[in-house]
N, CA, C and O atoms as CSV, one atom per row, in Angstrom:
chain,resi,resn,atom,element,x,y,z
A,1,UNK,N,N,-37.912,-118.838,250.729
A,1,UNK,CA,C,-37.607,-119.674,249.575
A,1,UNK,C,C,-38.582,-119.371,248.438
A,1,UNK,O,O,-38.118,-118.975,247.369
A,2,UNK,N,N,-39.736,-119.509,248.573
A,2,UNK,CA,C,-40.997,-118.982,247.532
A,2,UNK,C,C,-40.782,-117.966,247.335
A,2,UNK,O,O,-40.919,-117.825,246.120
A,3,UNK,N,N,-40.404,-116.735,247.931
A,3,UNK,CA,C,-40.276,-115.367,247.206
A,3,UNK,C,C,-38.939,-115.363,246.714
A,3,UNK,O,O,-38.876,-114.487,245.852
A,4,UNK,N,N,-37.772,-115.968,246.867
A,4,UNK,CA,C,-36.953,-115.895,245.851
A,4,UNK,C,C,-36.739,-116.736,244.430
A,4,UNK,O,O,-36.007,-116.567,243.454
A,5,UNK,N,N,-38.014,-117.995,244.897
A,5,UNK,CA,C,-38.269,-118.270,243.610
A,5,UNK,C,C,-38.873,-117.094,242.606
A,5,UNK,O,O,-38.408,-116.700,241.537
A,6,UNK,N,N,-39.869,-116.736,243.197
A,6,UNK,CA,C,-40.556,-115.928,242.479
A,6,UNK,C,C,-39.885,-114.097,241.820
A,6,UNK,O,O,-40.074,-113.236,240.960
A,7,UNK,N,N,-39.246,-114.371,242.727
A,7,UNK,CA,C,-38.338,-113.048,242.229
A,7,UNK,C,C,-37.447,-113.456,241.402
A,7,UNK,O,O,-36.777,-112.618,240.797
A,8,UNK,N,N,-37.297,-114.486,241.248
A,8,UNK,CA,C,-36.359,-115.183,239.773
A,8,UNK,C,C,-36.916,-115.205,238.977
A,8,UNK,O,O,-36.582,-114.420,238.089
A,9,UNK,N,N,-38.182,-116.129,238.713
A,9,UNK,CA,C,-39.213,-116.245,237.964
A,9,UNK,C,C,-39.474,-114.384,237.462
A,9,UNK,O,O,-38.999,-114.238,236.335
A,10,UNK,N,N,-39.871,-113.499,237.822
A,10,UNK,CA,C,-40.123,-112.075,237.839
A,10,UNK,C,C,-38.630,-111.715,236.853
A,10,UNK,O,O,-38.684,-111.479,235.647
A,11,UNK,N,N,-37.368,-111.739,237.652
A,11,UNK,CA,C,-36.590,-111.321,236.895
A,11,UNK,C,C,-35.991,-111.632,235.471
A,11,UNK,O,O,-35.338,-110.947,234.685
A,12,UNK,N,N,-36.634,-113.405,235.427
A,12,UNK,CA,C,-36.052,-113.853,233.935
A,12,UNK,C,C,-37.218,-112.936,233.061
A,12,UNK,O,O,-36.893,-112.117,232.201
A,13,UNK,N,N,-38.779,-113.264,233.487
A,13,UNK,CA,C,-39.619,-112.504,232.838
A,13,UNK,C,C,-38.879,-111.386,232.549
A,13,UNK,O,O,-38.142,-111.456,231.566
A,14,UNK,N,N,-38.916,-110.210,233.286
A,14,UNK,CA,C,-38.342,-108.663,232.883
A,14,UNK,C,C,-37.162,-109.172,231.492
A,14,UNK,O,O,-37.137,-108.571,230.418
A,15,UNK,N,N,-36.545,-109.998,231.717
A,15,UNK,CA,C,-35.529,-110.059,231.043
A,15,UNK,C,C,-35.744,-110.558,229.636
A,15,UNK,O,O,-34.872,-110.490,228.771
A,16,UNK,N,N,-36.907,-111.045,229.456
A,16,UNK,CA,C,-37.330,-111.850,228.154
A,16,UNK,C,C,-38.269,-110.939,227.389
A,16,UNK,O,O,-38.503,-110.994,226.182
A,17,UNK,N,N,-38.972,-109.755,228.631
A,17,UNK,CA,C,-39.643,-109.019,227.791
A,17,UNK,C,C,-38.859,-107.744,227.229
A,17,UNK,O,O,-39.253,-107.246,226.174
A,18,UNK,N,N,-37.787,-107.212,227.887
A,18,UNK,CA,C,-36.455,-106.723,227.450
A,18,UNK,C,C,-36.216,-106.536,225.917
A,18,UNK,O,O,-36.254,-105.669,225.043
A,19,UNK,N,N,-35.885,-108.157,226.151
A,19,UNK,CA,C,-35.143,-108.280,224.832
A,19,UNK,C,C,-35.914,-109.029,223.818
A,19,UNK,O,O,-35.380,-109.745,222.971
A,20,UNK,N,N,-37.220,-108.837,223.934
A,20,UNK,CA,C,-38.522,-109.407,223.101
A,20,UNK,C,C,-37.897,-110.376,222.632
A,20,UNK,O,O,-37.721,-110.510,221.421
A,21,UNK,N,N,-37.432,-111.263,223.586
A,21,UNK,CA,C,-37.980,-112.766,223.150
A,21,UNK,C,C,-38.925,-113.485,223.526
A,21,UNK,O,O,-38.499,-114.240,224.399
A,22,UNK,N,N,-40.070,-113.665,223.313
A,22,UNK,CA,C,-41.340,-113.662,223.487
A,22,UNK,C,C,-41.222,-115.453,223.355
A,22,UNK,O,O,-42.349,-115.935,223.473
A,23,UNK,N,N,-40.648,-116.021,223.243
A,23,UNK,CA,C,-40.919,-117.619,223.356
A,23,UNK,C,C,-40.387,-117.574,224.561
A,23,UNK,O,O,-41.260,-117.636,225.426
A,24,UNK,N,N,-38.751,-117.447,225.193
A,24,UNK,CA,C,-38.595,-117.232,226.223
A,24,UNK,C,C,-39.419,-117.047,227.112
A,24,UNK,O,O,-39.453,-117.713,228.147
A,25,UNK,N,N,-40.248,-116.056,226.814
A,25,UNK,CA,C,-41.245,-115.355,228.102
A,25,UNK,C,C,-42.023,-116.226,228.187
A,25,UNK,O,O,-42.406,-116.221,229.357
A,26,UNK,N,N,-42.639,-117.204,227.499
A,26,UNK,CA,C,-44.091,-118.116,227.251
A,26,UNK,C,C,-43.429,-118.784,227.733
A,26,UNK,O,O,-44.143,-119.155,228.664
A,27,UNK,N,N,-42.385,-119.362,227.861
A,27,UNK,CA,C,-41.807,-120.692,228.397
A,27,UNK,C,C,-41.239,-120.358,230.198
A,27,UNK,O,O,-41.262,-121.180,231.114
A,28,UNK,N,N,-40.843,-119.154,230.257
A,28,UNK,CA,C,-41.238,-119.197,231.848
A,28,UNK,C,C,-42.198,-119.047,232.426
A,28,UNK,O,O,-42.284,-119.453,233.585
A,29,UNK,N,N,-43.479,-118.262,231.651
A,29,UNK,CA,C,-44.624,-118.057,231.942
A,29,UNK,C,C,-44.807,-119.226,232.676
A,29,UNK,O,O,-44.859,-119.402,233.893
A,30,UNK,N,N,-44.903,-120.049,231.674
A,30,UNK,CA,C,-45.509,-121.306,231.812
A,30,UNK,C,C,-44.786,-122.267,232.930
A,30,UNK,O,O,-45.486,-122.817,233.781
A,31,UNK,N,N,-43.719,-122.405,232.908
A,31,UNK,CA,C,-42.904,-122.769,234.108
A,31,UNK,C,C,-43.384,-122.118,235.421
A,31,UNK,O,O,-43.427,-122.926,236.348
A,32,UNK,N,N,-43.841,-120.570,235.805
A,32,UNK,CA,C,-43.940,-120.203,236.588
A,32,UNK,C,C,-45.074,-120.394,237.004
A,32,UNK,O,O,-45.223,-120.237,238.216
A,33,UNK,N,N,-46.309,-120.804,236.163
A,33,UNK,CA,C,-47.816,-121.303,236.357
A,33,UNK,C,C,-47.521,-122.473,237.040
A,33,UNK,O,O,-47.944,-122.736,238.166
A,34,UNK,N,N,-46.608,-123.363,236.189
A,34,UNK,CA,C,-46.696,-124.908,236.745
A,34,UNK,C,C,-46.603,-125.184,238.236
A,34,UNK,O,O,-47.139,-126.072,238.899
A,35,UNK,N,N,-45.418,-123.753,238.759
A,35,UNK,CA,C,-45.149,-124.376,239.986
A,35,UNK,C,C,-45.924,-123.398,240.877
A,35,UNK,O,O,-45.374,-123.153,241.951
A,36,UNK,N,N,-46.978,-122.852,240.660
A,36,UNK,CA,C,-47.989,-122.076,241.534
A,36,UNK,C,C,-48.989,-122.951,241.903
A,36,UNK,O,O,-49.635,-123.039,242.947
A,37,UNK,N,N,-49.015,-123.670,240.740
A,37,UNK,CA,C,-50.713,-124.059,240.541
A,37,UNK,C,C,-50.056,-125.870,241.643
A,37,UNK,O,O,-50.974,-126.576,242.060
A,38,UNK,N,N,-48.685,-126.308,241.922
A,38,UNK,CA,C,-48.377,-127.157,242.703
A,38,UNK,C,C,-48.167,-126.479,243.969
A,38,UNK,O,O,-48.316,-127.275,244.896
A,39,UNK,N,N,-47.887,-125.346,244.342
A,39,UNK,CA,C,-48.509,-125.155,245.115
A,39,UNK,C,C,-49.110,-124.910,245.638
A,39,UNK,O,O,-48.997,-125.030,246.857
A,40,UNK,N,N,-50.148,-124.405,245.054
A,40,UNK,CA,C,-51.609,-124.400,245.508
A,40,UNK,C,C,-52.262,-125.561,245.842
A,40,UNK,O,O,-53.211,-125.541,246.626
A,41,UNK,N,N,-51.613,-127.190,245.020
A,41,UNK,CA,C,-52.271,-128.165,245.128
A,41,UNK,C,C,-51.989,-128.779,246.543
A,41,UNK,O,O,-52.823,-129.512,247.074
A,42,UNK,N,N,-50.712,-128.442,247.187
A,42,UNK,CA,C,-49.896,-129.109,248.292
A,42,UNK,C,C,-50.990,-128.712,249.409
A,42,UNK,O,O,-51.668,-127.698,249.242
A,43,UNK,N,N,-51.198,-129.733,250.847
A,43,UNK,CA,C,-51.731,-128.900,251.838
A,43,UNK,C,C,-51.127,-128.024,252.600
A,43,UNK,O,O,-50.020,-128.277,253.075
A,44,UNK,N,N,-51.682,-127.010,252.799
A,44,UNK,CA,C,-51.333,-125.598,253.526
A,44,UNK,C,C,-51.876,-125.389,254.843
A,44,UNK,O,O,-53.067,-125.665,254.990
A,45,UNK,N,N,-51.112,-124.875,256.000
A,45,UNK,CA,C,-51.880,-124.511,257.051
A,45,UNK,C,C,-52.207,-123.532,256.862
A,45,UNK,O,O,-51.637,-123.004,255.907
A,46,UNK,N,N,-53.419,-122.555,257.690
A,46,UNK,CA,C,-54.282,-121.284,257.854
A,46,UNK,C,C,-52.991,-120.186,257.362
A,46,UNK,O,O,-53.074,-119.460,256.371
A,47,UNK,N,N,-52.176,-120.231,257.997
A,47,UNK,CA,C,-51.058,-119.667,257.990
A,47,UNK,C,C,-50.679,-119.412,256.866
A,47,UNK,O,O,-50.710,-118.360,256.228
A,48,UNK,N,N,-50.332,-120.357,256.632
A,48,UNK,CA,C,-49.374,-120.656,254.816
A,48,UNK,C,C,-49.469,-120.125,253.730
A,48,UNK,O,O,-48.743,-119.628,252.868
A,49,UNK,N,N,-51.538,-120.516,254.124
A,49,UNK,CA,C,-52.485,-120.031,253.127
A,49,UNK,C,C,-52.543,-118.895,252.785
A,49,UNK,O,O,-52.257,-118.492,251.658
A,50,UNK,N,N,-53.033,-118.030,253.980
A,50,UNK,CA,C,-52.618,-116.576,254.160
A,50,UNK,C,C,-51.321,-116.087,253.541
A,50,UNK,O,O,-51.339,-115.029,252.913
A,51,UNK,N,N,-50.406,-116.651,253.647
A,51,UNK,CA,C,-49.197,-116.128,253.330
A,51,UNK,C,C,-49.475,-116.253,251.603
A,51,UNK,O,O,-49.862,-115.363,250.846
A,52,UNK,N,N,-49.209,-117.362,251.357
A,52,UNK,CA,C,-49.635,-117.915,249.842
A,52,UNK,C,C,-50.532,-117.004,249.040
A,52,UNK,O,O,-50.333,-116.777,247.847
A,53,UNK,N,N,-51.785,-116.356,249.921
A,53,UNK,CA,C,-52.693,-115.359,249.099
A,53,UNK,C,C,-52.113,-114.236,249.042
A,53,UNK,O,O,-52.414,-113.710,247.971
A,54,UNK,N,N,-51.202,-113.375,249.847
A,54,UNK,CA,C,-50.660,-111.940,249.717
A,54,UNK,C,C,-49.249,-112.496,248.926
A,54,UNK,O,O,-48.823,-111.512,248.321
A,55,UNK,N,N,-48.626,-113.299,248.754
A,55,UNK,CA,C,-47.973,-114.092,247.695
A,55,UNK,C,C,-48.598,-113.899,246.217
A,55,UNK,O,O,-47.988,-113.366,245.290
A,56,UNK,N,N,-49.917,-114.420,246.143
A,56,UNK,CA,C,-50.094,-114.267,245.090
A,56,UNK,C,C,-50.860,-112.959,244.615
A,56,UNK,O,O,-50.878,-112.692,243.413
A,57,UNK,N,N,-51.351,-112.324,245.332
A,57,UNK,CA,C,-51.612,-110.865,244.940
A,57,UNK,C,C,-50.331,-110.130,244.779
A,57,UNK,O,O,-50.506,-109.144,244.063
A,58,UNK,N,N,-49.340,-110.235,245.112
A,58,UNK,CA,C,-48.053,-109.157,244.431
A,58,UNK,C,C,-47.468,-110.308,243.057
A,58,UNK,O,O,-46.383,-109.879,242.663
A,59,UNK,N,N,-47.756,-111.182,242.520
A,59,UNK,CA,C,-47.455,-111.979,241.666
A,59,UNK,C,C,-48.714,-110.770,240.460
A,59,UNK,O,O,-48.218,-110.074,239.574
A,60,UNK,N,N,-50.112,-110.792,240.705
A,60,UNK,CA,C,-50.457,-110.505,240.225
A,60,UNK,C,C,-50.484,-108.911,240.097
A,60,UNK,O,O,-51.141,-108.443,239.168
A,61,UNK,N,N,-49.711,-107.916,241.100
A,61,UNK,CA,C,-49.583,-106.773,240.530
A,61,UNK,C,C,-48.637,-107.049,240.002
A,61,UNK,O,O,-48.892,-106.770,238.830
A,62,UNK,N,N,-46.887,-107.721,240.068
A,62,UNK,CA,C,-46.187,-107.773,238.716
A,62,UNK,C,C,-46.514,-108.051,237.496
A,62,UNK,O,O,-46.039,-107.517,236.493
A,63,UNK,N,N,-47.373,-108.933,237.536
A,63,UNK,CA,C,-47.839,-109.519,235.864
A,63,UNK,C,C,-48.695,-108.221,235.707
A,63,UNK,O,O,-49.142,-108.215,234.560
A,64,UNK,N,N,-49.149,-106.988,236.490
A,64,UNK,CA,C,-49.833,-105.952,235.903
A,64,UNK,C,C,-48.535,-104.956,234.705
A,64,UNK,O,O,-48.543,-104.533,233.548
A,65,UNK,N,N,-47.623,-104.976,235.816
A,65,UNK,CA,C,-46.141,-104.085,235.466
A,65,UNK,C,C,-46.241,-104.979,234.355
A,65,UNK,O,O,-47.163,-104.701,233.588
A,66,UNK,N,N,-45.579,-105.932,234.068
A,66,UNK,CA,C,-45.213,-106.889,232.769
A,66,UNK,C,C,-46.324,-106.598,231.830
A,66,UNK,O,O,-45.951,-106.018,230.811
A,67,UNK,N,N,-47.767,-106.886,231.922
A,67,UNK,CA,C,-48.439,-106.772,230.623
A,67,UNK,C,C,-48.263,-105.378,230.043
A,67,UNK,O,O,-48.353,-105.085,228.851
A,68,UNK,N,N,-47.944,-104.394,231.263
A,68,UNK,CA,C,-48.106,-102.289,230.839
A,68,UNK,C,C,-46.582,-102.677,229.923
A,68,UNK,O,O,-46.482,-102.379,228.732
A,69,UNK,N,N,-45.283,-103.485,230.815
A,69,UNK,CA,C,-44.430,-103.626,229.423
A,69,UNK,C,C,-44.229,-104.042,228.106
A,69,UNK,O,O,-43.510,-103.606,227.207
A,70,UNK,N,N,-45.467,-105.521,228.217
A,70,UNK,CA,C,-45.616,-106.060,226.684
A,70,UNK,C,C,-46.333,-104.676,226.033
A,70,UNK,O,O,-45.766,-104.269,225.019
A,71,UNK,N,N,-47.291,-104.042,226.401
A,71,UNK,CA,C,-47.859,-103.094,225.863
A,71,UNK,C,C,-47.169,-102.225,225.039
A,71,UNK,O,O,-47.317,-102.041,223.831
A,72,UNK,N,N,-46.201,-101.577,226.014
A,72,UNK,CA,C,-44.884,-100.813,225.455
A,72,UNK,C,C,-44.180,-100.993,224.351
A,72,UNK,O,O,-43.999,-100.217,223.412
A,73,UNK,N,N,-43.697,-102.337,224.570
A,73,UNK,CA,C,-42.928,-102.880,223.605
A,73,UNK,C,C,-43.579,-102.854,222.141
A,73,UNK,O,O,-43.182,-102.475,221.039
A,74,UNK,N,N,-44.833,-103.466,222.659
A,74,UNK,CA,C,-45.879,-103.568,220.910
A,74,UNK,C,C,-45.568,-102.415,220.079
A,74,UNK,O,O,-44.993,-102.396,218.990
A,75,UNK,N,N,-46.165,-101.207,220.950
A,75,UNK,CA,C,-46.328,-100.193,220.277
A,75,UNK,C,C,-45.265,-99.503,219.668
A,75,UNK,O,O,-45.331,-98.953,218.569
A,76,UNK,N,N,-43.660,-99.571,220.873
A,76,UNK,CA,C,-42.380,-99.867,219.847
A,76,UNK,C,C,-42.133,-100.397,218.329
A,76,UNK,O,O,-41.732,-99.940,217.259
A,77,UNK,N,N,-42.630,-101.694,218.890
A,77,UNK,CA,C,-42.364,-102.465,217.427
A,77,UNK,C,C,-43.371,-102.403,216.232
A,77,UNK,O,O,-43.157,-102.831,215.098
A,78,UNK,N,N,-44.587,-101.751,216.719
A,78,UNK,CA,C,-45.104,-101.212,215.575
A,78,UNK,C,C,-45.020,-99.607,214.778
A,78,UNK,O,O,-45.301,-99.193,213.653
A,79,UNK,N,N,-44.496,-99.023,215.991
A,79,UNK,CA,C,-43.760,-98.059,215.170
A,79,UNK,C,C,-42.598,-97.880,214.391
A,79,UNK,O,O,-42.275,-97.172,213.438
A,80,UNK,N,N,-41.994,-98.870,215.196
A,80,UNK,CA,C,-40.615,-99.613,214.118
A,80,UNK,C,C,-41.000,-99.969,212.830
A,80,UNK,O,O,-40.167,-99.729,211.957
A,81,UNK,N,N,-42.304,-100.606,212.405
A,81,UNK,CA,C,-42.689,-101.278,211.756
A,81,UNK,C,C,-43.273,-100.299,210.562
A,81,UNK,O,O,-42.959,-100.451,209.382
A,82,UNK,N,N,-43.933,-99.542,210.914
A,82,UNK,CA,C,-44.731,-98.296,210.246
A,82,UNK,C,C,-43.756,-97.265,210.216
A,82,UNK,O,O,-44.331,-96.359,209.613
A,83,UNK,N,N,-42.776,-96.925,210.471
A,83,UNK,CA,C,-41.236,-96.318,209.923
A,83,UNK,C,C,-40.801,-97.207,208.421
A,83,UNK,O,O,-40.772,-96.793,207.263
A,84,UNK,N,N,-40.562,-98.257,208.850
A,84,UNK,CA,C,-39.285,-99.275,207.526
A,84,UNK,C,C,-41.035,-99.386,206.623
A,84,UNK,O,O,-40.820,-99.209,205.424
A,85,UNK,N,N,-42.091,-99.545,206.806
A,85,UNK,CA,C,-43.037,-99.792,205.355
A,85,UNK,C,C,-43.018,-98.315,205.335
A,85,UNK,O,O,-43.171,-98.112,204.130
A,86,UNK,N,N,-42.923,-97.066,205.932
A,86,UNK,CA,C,-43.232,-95.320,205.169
A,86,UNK,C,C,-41.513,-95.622,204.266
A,86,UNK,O,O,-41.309,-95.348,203.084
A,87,UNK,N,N,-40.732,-96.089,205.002
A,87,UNK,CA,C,-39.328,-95.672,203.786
A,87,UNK,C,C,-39.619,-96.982,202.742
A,87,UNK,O,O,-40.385,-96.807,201.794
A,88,UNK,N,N,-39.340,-97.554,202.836
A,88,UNK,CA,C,-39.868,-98.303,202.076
A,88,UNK,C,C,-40.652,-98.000,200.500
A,88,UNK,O,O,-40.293,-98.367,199.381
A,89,UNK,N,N,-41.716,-97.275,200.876
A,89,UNK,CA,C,-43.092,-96.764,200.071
A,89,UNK,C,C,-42.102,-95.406,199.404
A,89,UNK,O,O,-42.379,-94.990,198.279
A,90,UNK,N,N,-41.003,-94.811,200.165
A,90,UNK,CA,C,-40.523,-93.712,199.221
A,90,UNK,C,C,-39.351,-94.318,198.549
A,90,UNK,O,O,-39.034,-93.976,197.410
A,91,UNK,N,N,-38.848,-95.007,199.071
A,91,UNK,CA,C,-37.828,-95.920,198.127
A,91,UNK,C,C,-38.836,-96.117,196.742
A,91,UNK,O,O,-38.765,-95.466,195.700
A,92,UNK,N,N,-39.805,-97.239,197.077
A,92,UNK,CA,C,-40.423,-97.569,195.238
A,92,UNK,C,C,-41.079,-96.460,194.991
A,92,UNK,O,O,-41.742,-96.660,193.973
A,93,UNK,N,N,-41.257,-95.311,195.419
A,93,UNK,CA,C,-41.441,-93.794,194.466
A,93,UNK,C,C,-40.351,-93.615,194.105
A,93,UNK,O,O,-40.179,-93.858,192.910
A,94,UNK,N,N,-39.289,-93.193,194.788
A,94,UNK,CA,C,-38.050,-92.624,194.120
A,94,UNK,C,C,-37.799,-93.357,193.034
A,94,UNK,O,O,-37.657,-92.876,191.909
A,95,UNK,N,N,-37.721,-94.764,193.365
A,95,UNK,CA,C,-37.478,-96.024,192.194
A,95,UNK,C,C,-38.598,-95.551,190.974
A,95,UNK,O,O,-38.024,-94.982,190.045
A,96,UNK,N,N,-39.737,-95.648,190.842
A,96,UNK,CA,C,-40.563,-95.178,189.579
A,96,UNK,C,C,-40.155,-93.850,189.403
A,96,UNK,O,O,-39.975,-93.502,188.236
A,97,UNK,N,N,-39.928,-92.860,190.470
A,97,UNK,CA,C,-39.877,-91.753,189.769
A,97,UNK,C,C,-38.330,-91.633,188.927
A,97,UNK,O,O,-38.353,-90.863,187.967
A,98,UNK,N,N,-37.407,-92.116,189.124
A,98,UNK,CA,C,-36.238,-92.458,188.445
A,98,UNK,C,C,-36.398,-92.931,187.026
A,98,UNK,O,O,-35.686,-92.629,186.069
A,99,UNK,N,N,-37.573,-93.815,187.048
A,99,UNK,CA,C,-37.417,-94.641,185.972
A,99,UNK,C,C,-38.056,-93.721,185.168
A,99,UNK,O,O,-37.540,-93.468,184.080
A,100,UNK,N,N,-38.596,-93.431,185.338
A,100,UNK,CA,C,-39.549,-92.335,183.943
A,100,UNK,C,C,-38.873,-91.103,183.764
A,100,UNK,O,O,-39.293,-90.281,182.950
């Protein structure tokens, strides 16, 4: 049951960082904290616990994958970004150089 929560939780993530909607992502983030950090609060047997810690070490190599994708994405969208201001900058040349 916990790992298919969490593989939900994982897959909406992938899916929010996708399609850079970045409130999306903060809002499951945060959903997905809420219900870690309850269960962490619940009592656990030796067992559980154990389980719960190699649980949360593959939680934390996905959020490794996810931050290498926010990474990605940035650098996307700032090259997107530094494309439309270079045309841009030759548009108002062409524009002055027209005018004179």
């Amino acid at each position: 049951m916990l790992l298919q929560e969490l593989n939900a939780f994982s897959l909406r993530i992938t899916q929010a960082i996708e399609l850079g909607d970045w409130q999306q992502l903060t809002s499951v983030l945060t959903e997905r904290q809420s219900r870690l950090e309850l269960l962490l609060s619940s009592s656990l047997s030796d067992e559980d616990q154990r389980t719960i810690r190699g649980v949360l070490e593959s939680v934390q190599a996905m959020d490794r994958l996810f931050i290498d994708a926010v990474q990605s994405k940035k650098t996307e969208l700032l090259k997107q970004f530094q494309s439309v201001a270079q045309g841009q900058k030759v548009i108002r040349a062409y524009g002055h150089y027209a005018e004179n």
